[in-house]
C-alpha positions in Angstrom: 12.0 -7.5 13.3 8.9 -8.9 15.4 5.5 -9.5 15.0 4.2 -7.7 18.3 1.6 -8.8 20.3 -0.8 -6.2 19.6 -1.1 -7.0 16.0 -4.6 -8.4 14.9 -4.3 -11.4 13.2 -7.2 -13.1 11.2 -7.2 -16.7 10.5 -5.0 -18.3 8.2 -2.7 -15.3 7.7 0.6 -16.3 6.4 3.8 -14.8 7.2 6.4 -15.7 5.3 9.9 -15.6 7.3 8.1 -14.3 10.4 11.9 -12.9 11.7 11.9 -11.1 8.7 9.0 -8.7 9.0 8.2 -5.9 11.3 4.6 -5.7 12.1 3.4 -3.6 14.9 -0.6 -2.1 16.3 -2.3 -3.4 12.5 -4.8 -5.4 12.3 -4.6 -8.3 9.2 -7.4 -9.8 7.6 -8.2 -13.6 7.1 -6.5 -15.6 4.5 -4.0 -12.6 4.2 -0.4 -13.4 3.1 2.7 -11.3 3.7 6.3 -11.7 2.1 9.6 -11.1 4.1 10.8 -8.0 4.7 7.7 -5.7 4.9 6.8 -3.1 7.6 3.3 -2.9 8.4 2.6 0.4 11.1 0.5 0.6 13.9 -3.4 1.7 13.0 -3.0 0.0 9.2 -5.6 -2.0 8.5 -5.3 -4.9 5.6 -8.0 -6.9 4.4 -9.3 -10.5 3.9 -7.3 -12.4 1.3 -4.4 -9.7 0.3 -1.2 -10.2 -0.7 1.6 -7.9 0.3 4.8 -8.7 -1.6 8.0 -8.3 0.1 10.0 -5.3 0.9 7.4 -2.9 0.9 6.3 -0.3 3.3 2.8 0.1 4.7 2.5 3.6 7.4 0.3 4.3 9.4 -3.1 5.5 7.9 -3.2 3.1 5.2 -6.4 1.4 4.9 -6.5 -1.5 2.6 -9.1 -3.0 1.7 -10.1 -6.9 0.9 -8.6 -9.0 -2.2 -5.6 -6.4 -2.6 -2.4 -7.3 -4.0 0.7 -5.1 -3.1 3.6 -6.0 -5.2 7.6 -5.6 -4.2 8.9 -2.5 -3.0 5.6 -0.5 -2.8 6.2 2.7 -0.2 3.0 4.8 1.2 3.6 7.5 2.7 1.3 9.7 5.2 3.0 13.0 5.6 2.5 15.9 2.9 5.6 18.3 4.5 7.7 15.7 6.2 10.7 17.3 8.3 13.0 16.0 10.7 12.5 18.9 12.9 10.0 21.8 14.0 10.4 25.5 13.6 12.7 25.9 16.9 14.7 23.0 15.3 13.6 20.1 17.8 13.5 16.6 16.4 9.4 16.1 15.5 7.6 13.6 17.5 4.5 11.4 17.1 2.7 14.8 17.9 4.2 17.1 15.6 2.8 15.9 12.6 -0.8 14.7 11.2 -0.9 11.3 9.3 -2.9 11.8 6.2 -5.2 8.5 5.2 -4.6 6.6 2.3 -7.3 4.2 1.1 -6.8 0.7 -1.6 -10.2 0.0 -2.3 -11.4 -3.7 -2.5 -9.5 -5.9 -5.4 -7.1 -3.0 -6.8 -3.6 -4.2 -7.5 -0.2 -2.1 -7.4 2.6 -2.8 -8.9 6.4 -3.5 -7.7 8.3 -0.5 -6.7 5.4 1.9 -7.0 5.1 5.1 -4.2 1.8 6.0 -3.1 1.8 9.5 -1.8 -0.3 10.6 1.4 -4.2 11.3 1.3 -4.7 9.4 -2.1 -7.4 6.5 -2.5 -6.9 4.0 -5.1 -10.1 2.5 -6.7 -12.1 -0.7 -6.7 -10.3 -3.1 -9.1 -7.5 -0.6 -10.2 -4.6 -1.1 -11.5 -1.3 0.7 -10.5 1.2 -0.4 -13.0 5.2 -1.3 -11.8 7.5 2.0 -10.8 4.4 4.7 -11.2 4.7 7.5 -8.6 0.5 8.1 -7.3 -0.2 11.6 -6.7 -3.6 11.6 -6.8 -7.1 9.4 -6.8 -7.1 7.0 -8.9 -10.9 5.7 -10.3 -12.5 2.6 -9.7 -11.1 -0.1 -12.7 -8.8 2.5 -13.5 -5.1 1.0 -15.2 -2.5 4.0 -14.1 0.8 4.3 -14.9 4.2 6.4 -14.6 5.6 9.3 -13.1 3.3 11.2 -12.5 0.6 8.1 -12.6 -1.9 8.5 -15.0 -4.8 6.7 -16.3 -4.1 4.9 -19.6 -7.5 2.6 -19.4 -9.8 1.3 -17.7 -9.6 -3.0 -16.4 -13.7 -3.2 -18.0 -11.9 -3.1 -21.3 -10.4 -6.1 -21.7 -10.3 -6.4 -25.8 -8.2 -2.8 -25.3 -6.3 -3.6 -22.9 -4.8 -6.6 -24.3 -1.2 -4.7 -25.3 -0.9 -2.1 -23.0 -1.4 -4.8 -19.8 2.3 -6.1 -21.6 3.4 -3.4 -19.5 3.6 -5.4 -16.8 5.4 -8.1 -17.9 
């Protein structure tokens, strides 16, 4: 699993276990670090100074933004009626499908083993707590969690937050 040459590197990215990885067409921000056994797709784009935990899954039409973290085992997604094959029963290419965006605004961090599902943006400074499945925006300083994700309090709210942030641990 290569890094191919027609990934963008920024300066002082890290890859961690560089055989490990699969990185193809993406372009990585400065400072960025990336853990073994991630997939990043060609047209992602990843920040300045992310982190991206291994074993996860980046498609293409992710856009993350700087100052991200992406925990373990976090899967986007970009198609919202994936099939194998089209009407006559062909195996889909590249063509037969459109890849739906999916945005991580600047600072937001998700959880390990969270999925992200096409066309959804995750806010500034969110937070996407472990195993939630995201099926829709989530705000700016939002905290999100579960399956469906929803929003249990808001990262501005510190005194609040206190107990339910032991979620995480």
């Amino acid at each position: 699993m290569p890094v191919n040459n027609d990934v963008k590197l920024g300066n002082n990215v890290k890859i961690f276990h560089p055989n490990l990885v699969n990185l193809y067409g993406c372009a990585i921000g400065d400072e960025t670090k990336i853990g073994a056994f991630v997939e990043i797709q060609k047209n992602v784009e990843v920040g300045s100074r992310c982190k991206i935990s291994s074993h996860s899954f980046l498609c293409e039409g992710v856009i993350v933004e700087n100052e991200v973290f992406i925990g373990h085992g976090v899967m986007f997604t970009n198609d919202v009626y994936p099939r194998a094959t089209t009407e006559d029963g062909s195996l889909k290419t590249e063509a037969d499908w459109d890849v739906v965006e999916t945005r991580v605004k600047h600072g937001a961090s998700i959880g390990s083993n969270v999925t992200i599902l096409p066309g959804v943006t995750i806010g500034k400074k969110a937070i996407v707590g472990a195993g939630a499945v995201v099926t829709c925006d989530v705000g700016d300083y939002a905290i999100v969690v579960g399956v469906p994700a929803k929003k249990i309090g808001d990262v501005r709210d510190r005194c609040q937050n206190i107990q339910q942030l032991s979620i995480f641990s």
